[in-house]
C-alpha positions, 0 to 999 in steps of 0.5 A: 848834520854837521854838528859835533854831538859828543866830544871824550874828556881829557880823562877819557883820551888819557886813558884810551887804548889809542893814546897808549898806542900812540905813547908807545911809538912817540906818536903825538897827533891823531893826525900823526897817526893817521899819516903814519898808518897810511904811509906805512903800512908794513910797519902799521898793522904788525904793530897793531895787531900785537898791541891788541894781542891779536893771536894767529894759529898759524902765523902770517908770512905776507902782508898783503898782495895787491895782485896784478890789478896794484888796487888797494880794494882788491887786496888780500891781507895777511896772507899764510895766516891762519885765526882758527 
């Protein structure tokens, strides 16, 4: 199937979370976006997850560690963090 089945409205992209994050770091595509969480990693999720109030009981201190195998499928996140 390779037909688009549902399509938001303006209103509802206006609205959304996604394009408030976007608004907030001057991020004017979604492809923009995509470009930019992939490239940039480190700059990515920190900002993520403070803008969705991601709280830690401890803190993480490393990003992640892709080990001596350099894979990203095997690579640990948020390393030093704690959830619960």
């Amino acid at each position: 199937m390779s037909a688009i089945i549902w399509e938001p409205t303006n209103e509802y992209i206006q609205n959304s979370n996604i394009k408030r994050f976007m608004d907030k770091h001057n991020i004017q595509t979604y492809k923009e976006l995509i470009q930019r969480s992939t490239q940039d990693i480190e700059w990515f999720w920190p900002a993520m997850l403070q803008d969705c109030n991601v709280e830690w009981f401890q803190p993480w201190n490393q990003l992640m560690d892709k080990g001596k195998s350099k894979s990203f499928e095997w690579t640990r996140w948020f390393l030093g963090g704690k959830r619960d």
